[in-house]
N, C-alpha and C positions, 0 to 999 in steps of 0.2 A: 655079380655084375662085372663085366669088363673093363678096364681102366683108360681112359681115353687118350691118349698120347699125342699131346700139340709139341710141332715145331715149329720154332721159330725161323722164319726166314729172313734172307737178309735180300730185299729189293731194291735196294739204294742206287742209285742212279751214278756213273761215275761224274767228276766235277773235271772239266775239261779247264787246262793251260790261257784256253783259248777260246776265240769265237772259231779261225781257222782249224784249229786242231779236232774241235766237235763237229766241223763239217765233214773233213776226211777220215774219222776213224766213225763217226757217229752216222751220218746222215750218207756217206758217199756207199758205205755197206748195204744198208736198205735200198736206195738207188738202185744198185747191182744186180739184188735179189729179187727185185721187182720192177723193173721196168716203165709197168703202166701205173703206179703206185700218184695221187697228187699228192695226199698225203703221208706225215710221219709214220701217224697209228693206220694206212691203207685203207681208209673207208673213207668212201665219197662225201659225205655230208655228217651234221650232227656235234656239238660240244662233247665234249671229254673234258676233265678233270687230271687226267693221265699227262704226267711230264716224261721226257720221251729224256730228258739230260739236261745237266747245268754246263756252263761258260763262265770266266772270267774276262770282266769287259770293266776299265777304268777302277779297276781295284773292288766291283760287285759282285756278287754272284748272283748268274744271271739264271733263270727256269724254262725250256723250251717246253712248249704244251704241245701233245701230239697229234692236236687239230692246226697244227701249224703247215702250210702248204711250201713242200719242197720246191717249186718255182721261185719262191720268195728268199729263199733259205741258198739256192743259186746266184739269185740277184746279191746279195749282201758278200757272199765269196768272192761272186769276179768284182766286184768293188774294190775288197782287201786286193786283191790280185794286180787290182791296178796303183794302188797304193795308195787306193781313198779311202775312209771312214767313210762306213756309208750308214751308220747308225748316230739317233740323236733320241736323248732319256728324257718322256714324258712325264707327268704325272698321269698316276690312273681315274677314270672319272670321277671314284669317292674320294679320288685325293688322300688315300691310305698308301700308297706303294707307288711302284715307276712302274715304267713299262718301256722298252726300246722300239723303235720304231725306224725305218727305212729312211732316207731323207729320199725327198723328190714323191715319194710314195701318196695317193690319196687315202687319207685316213676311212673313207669309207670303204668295206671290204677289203680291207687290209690284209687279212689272214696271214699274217704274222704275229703269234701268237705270244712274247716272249716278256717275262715279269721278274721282277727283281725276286729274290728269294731269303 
C-alpha cells in the first residue's frame, strides 16, 4: 500500500496595520488585476464563508468576507482620505459579535461584509 503524504498548508490571511493599509496592499491589487471585478472573491452573486483579510480598527481585529463589494470598500477609503471615520461597530443580529458598518450607509443591502474576529 502506498503511504499517503499530507501537507500542511499555511492559508492564513495577513492582519493589516490598518483599514487604509488593507485597502492599498490588499483590495487596490485585485482592482488592478481585474477591472470588471464588484467583488473581492470576482463573482457576481452568492455567500461565501471565504475572508479575503483582517484589519486593525480601534484596537479590534477586524475579518473582511470576500462577498464584500469593492464599491463599498472605496466608499470607506476616500472617507479616511478625507479625514473622516467613516465606520461605526454594530452588534450582529444574534448579538454574538460586531460587525462594522459605513455611517450614512442603508443597512439594507449593505454589502459590506465586515465582522469582528
Amino acid at each position: 500500500m502506498a503511504k499517503r503524504i499530507i501537507m500542511a498548508t499555511n492559508n492564513s490571511k495577513p492582519v493589516y496595520k490598518d483599514f487604509q493599509t488593507f485597502y492599498t496592499e490588499a483590495v487596490l491589487p485585485l482592482k488592478k488585476a481585474n477591472h470588471a471585478s464588484i467583488r473581492l472573491d470576482g463573482k457576481l452573486k452568492g455567500n461565501t464563508r471565504i475572508d479575503c483579510g483582517y484589519f486593525l480598527y480601534q484596537d479590534k481585529k477586524w475579518r473582511v468576507a470576500a462577498d464584500t463589494h469593492i464599491v463599498k470598500l472605496d466608499l470607506a477609503f476616500e472617507e479616511f482620505n478625507k479625514g473622516n471615520d467613516p465606520f461605526v461597530i454594530k452588534a450582529t443580529r444574534d448579538h454574538k459579535g460586531e460587525t462594522l458598518s459605513i455611517k450614512g450607509d442603508p443597512i439594507r443591502n449593505a454589502r459590506f461584509y465586515v465582522y469582528s474576529a
